[in-house]
C-alpha positions as CSV (number, residue, x, y, z in Angstrom):
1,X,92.0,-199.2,-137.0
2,X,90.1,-196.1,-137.9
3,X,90.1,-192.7,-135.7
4,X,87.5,-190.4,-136.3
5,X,87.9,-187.1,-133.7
6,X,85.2,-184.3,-133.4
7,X,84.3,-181.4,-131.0
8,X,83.3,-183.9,-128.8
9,X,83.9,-187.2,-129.4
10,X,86.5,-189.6,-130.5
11,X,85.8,-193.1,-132.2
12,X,88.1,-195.6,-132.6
13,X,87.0,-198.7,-134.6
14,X,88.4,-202.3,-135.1
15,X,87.5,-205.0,-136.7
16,X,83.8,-205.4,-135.3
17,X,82.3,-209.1,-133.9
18,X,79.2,-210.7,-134.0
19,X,78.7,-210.9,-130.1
20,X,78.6,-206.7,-129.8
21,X,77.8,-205.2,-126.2
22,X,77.7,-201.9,-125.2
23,X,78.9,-200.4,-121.5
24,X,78.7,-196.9,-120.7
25,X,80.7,-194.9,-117.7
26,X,81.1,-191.7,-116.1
27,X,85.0,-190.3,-116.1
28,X,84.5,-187.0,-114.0
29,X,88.3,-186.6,-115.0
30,X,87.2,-185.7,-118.8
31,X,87.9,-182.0,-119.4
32,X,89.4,-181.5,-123.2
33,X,90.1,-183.5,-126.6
34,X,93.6,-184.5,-124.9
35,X,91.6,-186.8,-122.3
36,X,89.6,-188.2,-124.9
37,X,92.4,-188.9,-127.0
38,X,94.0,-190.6,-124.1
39,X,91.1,-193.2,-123.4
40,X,91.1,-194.0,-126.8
41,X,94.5,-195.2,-127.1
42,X,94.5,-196.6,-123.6
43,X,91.8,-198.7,-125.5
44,X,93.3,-199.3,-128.8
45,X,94.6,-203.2,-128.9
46,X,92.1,-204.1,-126.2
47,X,91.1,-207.8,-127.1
48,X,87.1,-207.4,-127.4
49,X,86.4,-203.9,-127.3
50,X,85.2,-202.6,-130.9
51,X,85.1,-198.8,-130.8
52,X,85.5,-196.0,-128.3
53,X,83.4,-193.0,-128.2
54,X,84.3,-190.2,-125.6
55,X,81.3,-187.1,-124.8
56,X,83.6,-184.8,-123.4
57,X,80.4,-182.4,-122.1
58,X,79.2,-185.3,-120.3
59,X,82.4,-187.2,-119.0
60,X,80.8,-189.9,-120.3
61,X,82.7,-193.2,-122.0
62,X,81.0,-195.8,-124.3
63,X,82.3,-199.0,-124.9
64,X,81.4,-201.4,-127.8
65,X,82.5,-204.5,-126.9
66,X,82.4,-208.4,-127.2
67,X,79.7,-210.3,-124.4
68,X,83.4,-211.2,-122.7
69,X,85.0,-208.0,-122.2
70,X,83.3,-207.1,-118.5
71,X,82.8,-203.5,-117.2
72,X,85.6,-204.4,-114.4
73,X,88.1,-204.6,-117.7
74,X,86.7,-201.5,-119.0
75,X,87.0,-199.5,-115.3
76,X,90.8,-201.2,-115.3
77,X,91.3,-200.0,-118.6
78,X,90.6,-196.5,-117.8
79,X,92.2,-196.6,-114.7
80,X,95.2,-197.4,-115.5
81,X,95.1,-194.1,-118.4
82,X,94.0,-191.9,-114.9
83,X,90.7,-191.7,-115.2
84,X,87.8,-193.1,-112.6
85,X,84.8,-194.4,-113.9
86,X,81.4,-194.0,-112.2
């Protein structure tokens, strides 16, 4: 798995599927590189879900995932790291 971390973002790639789907959410939480570096490992080991990418100026979490992974998994996901999703 490969981490990539910027002034804003924070990618975290696996192995990537055919099937690819993307979901975005709001986390109102998101306020520094330490909450995106949170969600991204709360993600890591997800079955399904390809890369991460955190926009810490606009709260806003992007999914890449497989057709089976469902926005309830991604909302449980982040929820259980803290964060709501909108």
């Amino acid at each position: 798995m490969q981490v990539a971390n910027e002034t804003t973002n924070e990618t975290t790639n696996a192995n990537q599927g055919n099937d690819n789907s993307v979901t975005t959410v709001t986390a109102p939480e998101i306020v520094c590189g330490g909450c995106a570096g949170s969600i991204t490992k709360a993600f890591a080991g997800v079955e399904g879900v390809y890369a991460v990418e955190v926009d810490i100026p606009t709260k806003r979490v992007t999914v890449h995932h497989d057709q089976e992974t469902s926005r309830e998994k991604i909302v449980e996901v982040l929820d259980r790291a803290g964060y709501s999703a909108e």
